[in-house]
C-alpha positions in Angstrom: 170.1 101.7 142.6 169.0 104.6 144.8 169.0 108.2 143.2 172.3 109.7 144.4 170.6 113.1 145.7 172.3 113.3 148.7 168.6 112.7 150.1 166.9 110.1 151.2 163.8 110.3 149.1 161.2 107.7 147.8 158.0 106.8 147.7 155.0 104.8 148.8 155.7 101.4 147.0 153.3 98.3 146.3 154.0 94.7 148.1 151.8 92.5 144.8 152.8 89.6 144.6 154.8 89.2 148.2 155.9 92.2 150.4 159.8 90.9 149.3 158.4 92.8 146.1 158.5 96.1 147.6 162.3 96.5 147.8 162.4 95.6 143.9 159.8 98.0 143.5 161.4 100.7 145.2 164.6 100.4 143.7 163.6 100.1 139.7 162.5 103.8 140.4 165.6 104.7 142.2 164.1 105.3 145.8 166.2 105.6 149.0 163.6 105.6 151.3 160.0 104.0 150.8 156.9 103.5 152.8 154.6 100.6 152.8 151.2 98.7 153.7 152.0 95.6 155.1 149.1 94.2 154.7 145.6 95.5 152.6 145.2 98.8 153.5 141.0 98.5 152.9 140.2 95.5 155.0 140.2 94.3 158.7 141.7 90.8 157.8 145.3 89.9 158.0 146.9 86.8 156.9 150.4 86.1 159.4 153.6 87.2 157.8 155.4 84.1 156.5 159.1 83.9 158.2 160.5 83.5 155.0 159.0 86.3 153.3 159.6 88.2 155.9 163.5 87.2 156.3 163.7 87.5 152.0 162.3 91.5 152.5 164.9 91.7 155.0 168.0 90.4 152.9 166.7 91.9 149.8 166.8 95.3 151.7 170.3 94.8 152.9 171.7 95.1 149.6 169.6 96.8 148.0 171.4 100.0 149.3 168.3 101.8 151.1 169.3 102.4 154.7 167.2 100.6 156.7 165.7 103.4 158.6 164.4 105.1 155.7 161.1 102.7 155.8 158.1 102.8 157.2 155.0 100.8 157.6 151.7 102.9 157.1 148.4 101.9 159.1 145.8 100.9 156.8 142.9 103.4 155.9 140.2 101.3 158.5 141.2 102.1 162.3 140.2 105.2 164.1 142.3 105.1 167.2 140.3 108.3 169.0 137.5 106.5 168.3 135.1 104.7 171.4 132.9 100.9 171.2 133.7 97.8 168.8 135.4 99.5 166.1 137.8 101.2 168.4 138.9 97.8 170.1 139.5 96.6 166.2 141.0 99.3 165.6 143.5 98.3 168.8 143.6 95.4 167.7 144.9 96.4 164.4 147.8 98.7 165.7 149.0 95.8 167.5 149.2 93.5 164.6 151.4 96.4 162.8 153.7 96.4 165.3 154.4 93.1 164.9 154.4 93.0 161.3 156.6 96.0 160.9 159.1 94.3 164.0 158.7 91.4 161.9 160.0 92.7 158.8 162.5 95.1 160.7 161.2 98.2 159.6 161.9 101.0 162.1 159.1 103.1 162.1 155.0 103.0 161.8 153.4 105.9 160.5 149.7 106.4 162.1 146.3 108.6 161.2 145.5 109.9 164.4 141.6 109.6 163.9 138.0 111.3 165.1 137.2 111.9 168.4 133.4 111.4 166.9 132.1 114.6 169.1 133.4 113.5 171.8 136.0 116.4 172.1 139.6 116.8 171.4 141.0 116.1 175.0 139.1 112.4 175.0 140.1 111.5 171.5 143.6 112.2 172.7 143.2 109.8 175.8 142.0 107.5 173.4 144.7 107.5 170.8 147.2 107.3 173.9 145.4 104.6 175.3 145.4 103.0 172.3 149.0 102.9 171.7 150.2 101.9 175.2 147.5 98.8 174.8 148.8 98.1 171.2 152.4 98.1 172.6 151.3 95.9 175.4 149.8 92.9 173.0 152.5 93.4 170.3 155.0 92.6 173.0 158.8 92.0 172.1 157.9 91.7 168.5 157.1 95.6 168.4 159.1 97.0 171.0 161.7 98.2 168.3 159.0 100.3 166.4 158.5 103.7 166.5 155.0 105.0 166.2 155.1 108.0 164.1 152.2 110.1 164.7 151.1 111.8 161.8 149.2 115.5 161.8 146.3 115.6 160.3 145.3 118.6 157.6 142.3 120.1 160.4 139.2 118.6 159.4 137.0 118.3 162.1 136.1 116.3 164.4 139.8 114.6 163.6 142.4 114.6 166.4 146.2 116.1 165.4 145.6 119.2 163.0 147.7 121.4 164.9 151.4 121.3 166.4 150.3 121.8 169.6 147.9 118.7 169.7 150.8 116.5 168.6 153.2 118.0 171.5 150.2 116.8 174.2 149.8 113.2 172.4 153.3 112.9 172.5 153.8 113.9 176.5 150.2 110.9 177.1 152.1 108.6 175.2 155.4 109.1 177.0 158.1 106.9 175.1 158.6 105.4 171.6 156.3 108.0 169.4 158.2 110.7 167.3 156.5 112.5 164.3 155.9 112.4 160.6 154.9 115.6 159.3 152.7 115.8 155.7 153.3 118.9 154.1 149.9 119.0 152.3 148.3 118.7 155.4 150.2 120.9 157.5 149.3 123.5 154.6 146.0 122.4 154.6 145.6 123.1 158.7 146.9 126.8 158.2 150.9 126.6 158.2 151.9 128.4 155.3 154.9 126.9 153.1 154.7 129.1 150.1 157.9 131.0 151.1 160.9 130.7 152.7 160.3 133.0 155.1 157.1 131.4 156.0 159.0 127.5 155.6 161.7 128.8 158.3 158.3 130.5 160.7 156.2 127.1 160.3 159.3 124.6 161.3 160.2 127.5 163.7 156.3 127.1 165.6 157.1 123.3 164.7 160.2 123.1 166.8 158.5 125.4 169.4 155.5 123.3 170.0 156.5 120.0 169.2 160.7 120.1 169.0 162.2 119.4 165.4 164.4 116.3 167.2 160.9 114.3 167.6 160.4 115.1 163.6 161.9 111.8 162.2 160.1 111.5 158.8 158.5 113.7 156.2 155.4 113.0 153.3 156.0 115.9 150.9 153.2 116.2 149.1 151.8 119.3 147.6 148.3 120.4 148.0 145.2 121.0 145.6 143.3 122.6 148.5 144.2 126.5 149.4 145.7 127.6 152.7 143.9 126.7 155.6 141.0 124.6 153.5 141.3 121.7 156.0 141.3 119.7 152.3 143.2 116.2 152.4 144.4 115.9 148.7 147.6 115.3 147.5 148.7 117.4 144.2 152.4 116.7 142.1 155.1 118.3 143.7 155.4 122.2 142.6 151.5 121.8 140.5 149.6 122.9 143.7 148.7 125.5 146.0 152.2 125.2 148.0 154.7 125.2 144.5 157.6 125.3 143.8 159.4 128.7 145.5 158.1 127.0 149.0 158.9 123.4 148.5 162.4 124.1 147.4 162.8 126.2 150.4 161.2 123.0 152.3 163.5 120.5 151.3 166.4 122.7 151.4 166.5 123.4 155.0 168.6 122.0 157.5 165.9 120.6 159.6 164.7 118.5 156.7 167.4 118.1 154.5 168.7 115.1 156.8 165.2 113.6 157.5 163.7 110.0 155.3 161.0 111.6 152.9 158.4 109.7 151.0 156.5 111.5 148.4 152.9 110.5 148.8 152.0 111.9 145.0 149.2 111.2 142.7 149.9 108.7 139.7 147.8 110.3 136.8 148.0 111.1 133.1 150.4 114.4 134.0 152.7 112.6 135.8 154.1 109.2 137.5 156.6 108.7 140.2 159.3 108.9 138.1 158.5 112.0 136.9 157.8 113.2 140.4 161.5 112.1 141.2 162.7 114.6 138.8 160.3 117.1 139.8 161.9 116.5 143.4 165.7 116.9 142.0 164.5 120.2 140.2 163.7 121.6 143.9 166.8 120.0 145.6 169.0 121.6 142.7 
């Protein structure tokens, strides 16, 4: 059964062996939200969902006790969506099938990496991703048109598309309707929002809500962060072992803005610690 935090906290979960797995899986470590890949996450190539895997995820989740709308689908690692020629079109191609994968399985939202503009500049590898999506939802059809794309920001490496609030806000205004936001802590520290402290938690969701608006925020990744402030370094650390810690997370997950939202802890698996013991890390901030 889910951990009775109050939240709705999980983690990224495997689908081996069928994706019916993954509710299983998510509940023998007492998640109450959880993300997926719906597919390999490292290859182009995606077998159709069987209909009755699909219906068995979706029975095994109704009484599992996870609301339904804590889960995502994640893009696999492949696609660049700001991208230009073939591998852009595959890359299309690839959202499309998500959508109907995710629609399939009747999982709310898809979580996207926004991708490299590949020198073409920041303004084109936005028209891009938002051409992307509105071509994506166009093939997908009915069988997405329940899915929210989340768009996820990106920790400011260069020549990558998302890194700040304010890019999000202008991909969110091209894409028009169904996209809302994901927000990664590690990367947002990463990018230059500081989350050490309270006071600087309550400043970054205050430039959050100012840019972007905290009622488009509709799921978190809290991860911590082996890279220092600003370091544009993508790598996930054990919650309260990195460069964020404990003092800011707490403060994190504690306010009001978050405290409601789905979070999925996106944490390394290594000889210090496993989920489980990130789980407790996670109660230790919550109180």
């Amino acid at each position: 059964m889910p951990v009775n935090s109050g939240y709705k906290v999980g983690f990224h979960v495997s689908i081996k062996g069928g994706i019916s797995n993954a509710v299983d899986n998510a509940m023998s470590i007492g998640c109450s939200a959880f993300q997926i890949f719906s597919r390999s996450p490292r290859g182009w190539q995606a077998k159709p969902l069987a209909p009755a895997e699909a219906s068995l995820f979706q029975e095994k989740l109704a009484t599992s006790g996870i609301d339904r709308n804590a889960t995502l689908v994640h893009m696999p690692y492949l696609p660049n969506l700001s991208g230009q020629g073939d591998l852009y079109k595959k890359s299309v191609e690839t959202l499309a099938g998500e959508l109907v994968r995710a629609g399939e399985l009747g999982i709310p939202y898809l979580v996207i990496h926004l991708g490299s503009h590949l020198g073409k500049g920041v303004d084109e590898g936005m028209r891009q991703l938002a051409s992307a999506i509105a071509t994506a939802r166009d093939v997908a059809k009915k069988k997405g048109e329940n899915v929210m794309i989340l768009l996820e920001n990106n920790a400011g490496q260069n020549p990558r598309v998302g890194g700040n609030f304010e890019e999000i806000r202008k991909i969110l205004d091209m894409v028009g309707v169904n996209a809302d936001v994901c927000l990664d802590t590690c990367h947002a520290f990463a990018s230059g929002y500081d989350l050490r402290t309270a006071r600087n938690v309550e400043k970054t969701l205050d430039a959050f809500d100012a840019a972007v608006g905290l009622e488009d925020l509709k799921f978190v990744h809290l991860n911590d962060s082996k890279g220092a402030l600003g370091a544009s370094l993508d790598r996930h650390e054990h919650l309260g072992l990195g460069k964020i810690g404990k003092a800011g997370l707490s403060a994190f997950v504690r306010h009001k803005a978050i405290a409601k939202l789905p979070i999925v802890l996106e944490t390394p698996i290594d000889e210090r610690r496993d989920d489980m013991g990130n789980m407790k890390a996670f109660l230790e901030l919550v109180g």
